[in-house]
C-alpha positions in Angstrom: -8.3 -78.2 -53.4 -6.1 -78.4 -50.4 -7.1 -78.9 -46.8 -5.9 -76.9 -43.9 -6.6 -78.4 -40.0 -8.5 -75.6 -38.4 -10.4 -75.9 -34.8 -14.0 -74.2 -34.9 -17.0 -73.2 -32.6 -19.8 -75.0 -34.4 -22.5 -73.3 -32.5 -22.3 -71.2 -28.9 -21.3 -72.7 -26.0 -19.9 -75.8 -27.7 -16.5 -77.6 -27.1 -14.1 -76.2 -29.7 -13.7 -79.1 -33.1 -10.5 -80.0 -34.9 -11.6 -80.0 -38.4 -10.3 -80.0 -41.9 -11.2 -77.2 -44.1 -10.2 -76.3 -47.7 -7.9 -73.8 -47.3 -9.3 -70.5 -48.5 -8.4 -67.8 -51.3 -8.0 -64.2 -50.8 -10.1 -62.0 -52.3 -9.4 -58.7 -53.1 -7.5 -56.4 -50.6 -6.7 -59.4 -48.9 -3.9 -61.5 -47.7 -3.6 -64.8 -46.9 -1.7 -65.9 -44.3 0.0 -69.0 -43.0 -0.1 -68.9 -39.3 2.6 -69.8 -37.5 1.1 -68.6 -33.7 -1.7 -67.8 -32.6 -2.1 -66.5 -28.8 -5.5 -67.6 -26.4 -6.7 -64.2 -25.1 -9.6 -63.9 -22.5 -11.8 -62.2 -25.4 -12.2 -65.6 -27.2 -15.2 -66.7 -24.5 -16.9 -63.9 -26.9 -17.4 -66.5 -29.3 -17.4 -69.6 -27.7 -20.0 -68.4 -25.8 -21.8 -66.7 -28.2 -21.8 -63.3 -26.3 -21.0 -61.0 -28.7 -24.0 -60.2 -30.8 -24.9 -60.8 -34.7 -22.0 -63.8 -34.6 -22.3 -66.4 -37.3 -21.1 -70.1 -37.1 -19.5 -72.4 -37.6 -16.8 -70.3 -36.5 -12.6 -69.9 -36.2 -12.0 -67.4 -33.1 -8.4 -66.1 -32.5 -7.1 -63.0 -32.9 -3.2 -62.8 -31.6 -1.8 -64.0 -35.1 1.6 -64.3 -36.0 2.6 -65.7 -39.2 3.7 -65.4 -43.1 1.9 -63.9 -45.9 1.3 -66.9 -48.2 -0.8 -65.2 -51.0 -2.3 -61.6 -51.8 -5.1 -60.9 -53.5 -6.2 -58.6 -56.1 -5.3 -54.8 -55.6 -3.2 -55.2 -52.4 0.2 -53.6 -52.6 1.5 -53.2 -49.4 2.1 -57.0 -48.3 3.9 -59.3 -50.2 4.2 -63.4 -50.4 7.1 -64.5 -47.6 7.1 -61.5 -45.8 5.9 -61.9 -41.9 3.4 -60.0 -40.6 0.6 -60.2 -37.7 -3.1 -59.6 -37.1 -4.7 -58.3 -33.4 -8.0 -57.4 -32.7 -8.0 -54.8 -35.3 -9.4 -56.9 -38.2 -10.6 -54.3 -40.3 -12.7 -50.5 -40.5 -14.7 -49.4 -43.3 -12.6 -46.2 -44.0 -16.4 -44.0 -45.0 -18.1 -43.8 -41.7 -17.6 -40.5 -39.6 -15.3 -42.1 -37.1 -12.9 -43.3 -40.3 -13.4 -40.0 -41.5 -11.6 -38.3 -38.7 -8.5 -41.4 -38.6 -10.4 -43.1 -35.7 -10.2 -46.6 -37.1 -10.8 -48.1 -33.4 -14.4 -46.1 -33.6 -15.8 -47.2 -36.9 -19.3 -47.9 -36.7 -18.2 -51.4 -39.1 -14.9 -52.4 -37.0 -14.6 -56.0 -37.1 -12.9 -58.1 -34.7 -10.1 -60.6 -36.2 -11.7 -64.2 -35.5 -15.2 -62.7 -34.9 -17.2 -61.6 -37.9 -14.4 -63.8 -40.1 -12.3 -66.6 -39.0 -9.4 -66.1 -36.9 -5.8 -67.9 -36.2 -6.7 -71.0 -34.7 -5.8 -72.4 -37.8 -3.1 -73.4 -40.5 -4.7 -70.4 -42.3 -6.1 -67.3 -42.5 -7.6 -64.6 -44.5 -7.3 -60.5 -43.7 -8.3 -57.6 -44.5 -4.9 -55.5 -46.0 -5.8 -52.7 -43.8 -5.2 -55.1 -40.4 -2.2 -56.7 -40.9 1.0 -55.2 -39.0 4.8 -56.3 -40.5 6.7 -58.2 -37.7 10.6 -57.3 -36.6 12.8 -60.0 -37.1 13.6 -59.7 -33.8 10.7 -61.0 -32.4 9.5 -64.9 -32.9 6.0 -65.9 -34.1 5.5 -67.3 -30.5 6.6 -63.7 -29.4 4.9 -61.5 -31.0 1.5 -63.4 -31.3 0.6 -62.0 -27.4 1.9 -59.0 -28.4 -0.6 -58.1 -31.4 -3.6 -57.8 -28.4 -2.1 -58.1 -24.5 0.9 -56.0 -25.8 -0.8 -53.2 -28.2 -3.1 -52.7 -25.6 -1.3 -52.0 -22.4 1.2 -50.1 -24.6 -0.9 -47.8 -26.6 -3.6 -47.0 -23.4 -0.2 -46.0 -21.7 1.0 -43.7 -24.8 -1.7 -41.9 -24.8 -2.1 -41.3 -21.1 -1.6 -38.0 -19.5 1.1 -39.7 -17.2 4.8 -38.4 -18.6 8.5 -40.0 -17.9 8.7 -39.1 -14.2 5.6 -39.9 -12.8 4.1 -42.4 -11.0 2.6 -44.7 -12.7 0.8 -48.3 -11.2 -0.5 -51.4 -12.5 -3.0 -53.5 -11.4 -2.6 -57.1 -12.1 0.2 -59.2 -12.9 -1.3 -61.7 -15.3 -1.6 -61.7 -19.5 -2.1 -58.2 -19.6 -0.4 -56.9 -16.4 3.1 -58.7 -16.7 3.3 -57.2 -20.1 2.1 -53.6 -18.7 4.4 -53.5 -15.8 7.2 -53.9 -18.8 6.5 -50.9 -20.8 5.8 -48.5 -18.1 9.6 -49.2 -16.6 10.5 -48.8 -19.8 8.4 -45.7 -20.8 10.4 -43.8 -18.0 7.6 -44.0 -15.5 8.3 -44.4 -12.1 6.2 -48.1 -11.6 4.7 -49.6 -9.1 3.0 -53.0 -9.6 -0.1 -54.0 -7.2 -1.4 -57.7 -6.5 -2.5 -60.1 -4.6 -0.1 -62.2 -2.1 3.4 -61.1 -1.5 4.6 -64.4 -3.4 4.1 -62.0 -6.7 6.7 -59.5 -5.9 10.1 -61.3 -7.3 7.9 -61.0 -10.2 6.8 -57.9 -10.1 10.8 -56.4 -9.3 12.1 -58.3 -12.2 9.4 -57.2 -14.9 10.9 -53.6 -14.0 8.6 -52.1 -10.8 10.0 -50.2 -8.4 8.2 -51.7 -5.6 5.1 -53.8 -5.6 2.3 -53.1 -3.2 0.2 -56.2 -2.1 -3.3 -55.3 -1.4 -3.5 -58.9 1.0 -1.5 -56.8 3.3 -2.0 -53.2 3.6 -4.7 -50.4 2.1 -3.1 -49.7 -1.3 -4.7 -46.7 -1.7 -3.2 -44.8 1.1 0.4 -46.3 0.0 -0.2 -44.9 -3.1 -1.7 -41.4 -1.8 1.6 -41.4 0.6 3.8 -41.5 -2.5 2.3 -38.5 -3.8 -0.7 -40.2 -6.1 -0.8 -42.0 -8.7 -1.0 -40.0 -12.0 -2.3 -43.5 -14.1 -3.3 -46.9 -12.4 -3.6 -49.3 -15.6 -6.2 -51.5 -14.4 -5.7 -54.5 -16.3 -7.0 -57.2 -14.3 -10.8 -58.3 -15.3 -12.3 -57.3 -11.2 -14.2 -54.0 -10.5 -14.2 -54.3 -7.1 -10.4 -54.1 -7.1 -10.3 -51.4 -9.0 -13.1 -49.2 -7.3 -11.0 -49.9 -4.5 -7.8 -48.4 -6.0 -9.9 -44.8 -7.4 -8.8 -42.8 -4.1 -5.2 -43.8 -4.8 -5.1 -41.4 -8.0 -3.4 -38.2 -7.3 -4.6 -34.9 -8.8 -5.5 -35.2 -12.4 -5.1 -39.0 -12.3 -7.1 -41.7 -14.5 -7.8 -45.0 -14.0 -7.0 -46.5 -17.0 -9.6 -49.6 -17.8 -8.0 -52.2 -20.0 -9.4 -55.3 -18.1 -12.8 -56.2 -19.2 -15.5 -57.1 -16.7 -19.0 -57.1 -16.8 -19.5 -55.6 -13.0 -20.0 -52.0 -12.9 -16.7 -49.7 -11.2 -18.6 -48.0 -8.1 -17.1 -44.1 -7.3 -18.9 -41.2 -6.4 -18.9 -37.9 -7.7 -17.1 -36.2 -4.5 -13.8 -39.0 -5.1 -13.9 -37.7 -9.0 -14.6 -33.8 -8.6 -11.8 -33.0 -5.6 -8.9 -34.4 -7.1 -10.1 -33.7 -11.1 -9.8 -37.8 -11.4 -11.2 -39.6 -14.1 -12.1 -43.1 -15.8 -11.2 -44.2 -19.0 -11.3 -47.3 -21.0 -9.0 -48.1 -23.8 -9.7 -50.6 -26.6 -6.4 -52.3 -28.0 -5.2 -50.6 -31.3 -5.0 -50.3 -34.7 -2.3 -52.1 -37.2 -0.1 -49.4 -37.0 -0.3 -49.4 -33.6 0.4 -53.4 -33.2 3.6 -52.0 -35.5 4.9 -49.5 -32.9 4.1 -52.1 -30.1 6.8 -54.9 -31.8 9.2 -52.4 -32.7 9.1 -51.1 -29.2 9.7 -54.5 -27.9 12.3 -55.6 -30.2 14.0 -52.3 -29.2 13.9 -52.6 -25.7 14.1 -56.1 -25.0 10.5 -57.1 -23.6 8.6 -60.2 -24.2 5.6 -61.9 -22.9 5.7 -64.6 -20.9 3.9 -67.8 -22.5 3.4 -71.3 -22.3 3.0 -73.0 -25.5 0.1 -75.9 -27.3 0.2 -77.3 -30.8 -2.9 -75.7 -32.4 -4.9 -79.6 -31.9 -4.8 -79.0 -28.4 -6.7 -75.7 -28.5 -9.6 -76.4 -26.4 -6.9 -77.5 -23.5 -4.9 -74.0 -23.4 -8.5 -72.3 -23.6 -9.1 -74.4 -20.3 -6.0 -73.4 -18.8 -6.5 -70.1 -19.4 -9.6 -69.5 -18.3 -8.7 -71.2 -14.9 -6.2 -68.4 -14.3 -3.3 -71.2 -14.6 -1.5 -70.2 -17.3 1.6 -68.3 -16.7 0.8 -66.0 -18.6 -0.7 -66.0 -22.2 -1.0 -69.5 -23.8 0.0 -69.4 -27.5 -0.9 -72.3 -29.9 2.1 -73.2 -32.4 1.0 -74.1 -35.5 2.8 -76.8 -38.3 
């Protein structure tokens, strides 16, 4: 049997191992694909830590592939060998639950998490589930569109289905993996942008990605700016710091949401009286499904956007997880793979 160089989490909390593997055969309603990419996303500390629960190891994390299909298995139809496609977070649902019942794929009470439950793209290959695997444009690059099946799907579908509409003000928090990429699709969503950071070094940045101004929160109350534009109808919170983003709730105009999409583990702190005058609310969004990673691409390719990487052969995985979790990288780290 052939091998395949893949780099695995033996147990939790240990350093990540470039191993050789046979390479594996798709079963039914499966695909196998040959990655060509595979993107370094803040979730992977999940499993290298060991804090999501009922993991298994040894395991292959990664979950921002971008590659060919190389084989199908028995029954699947809608994928064929040579054509490229990707796989996000969404690695597969169980289609019977009540949450599948109702086409909420995201809530199935099975969902599984590409490079989770099953092994992931930090490797030569993969296998997925039919149901998770997206069809890349042409347009886009493997390196491209790897940070674009779980940064990308996630600003741009948590701003699709916001309340906010072409006009209105819309801000982002953050200008990192997430944020850079959000920024991007809210300029080009029609919504009137404004970016918020840290340090006024960011707001080149922040200008060129497409805001209309960029509000630094070293240097002045960013709430009040925001109340004396007229509120904010969504802030997109995407970077991972609660503080920051209890501190941006009075900011939100009538009707407006603070949009969660940067996952910490410190509560948000509001009261009732900042929620009930102004009709605000809080919402988290989870990335999206397949489809979803589908409109993401094609929106990019149309449009012109692309995430900003840096780029490590797939051996050097455990460095670009280091640089990543320093805050370094500018601004997704992306493995390429031979």
């Amino acid at each position: 049997m052939s091998q395949m160089t893949a780099v695995e989490i033996r147990s939790p909390g240990t350093p990540f191992e470039v191993v050789m593997r046979e390479i594996p055969a798709p079963g039914p309603n499966r695909v196998r694909i040959r990655v060509q990419a595979c993107g370094i996303c803040h979730s992977d500390v999940f499993v290298k830590e060991g804090y999501w629960p009922g993991l298994q190891y040894p395991r292959v994390t990664g979950h921002e592939v971008a590659g060919v299909v190389d084989e199908v298995g028995a029954g699947v139809t809608a994928w064929k060998k040579g054509q490229r496609v990707g796989v996000g977070w969404h690695g597969g649902h169980c289609g019977q639950c009540d949450p599948c019942r109702r086409g909420d794929f995201m809530g199935c009470r099975y969902f599984q998490v590409t490079g989770f439950q099953e092994d992931g793209g930090y490797a030569q290959y993969m296998i997925a589930k039919s149901e998770a695997v997206a069809a890349i444009p042409d347009a886009l690059s493997p390196v491209e569109a790897a940070p674009i099946l779980c940064a990308g799907v996630t600003t741009f579908n948590s701003l699709r289905h916001s309340d906010a509409v072409a006009g209105d003000l819309v801000a982002v928090q953050g200008l990192g993996g997430l944020g850079h990429l959000g920024i991007q699709f809210a300029s080009r969503m029609g919504f009137h942008t404004v970016a918020i950071g840290r340090g006024k070094d960011k707001e080149p940045l922040a200008l060129k990605l497409g805001a209309a101004r960029y509000l630094d929160t070293d240097s002045m109350d960013v709430a009040k700016e925001l109340t004396s534009l007229g509120g904010a109808s969504v802030i997109l919170a995407t970077a991972p710091d609660s503080k920051a983003m209890s501190a941006l709730i009075d900011g939100l105009g009538v009707g407006g949401q603070l949009l969660v999409v940067g996952a910490s583990a410190d509560p948000i702190t509001v009261t009732p009286i900042q929620l009930i005058g102004g009709r605000r609310s809080i919402r988290g969004w989870p990335s999206g499904t397949a489809r979803d990673s589908e409109d993401t691409l094609n929106f990019c390719a149309l449009t012109g956007i692309r995430p900003m990487v840096e780029t490590l052969p797939l051996e050097q995985a455990a460095a670009g997880y280091e640089r990543m979790l320093s805050g370094k990288a500018r601004f997704r780290v992306v493995l390429t793979v031979n």
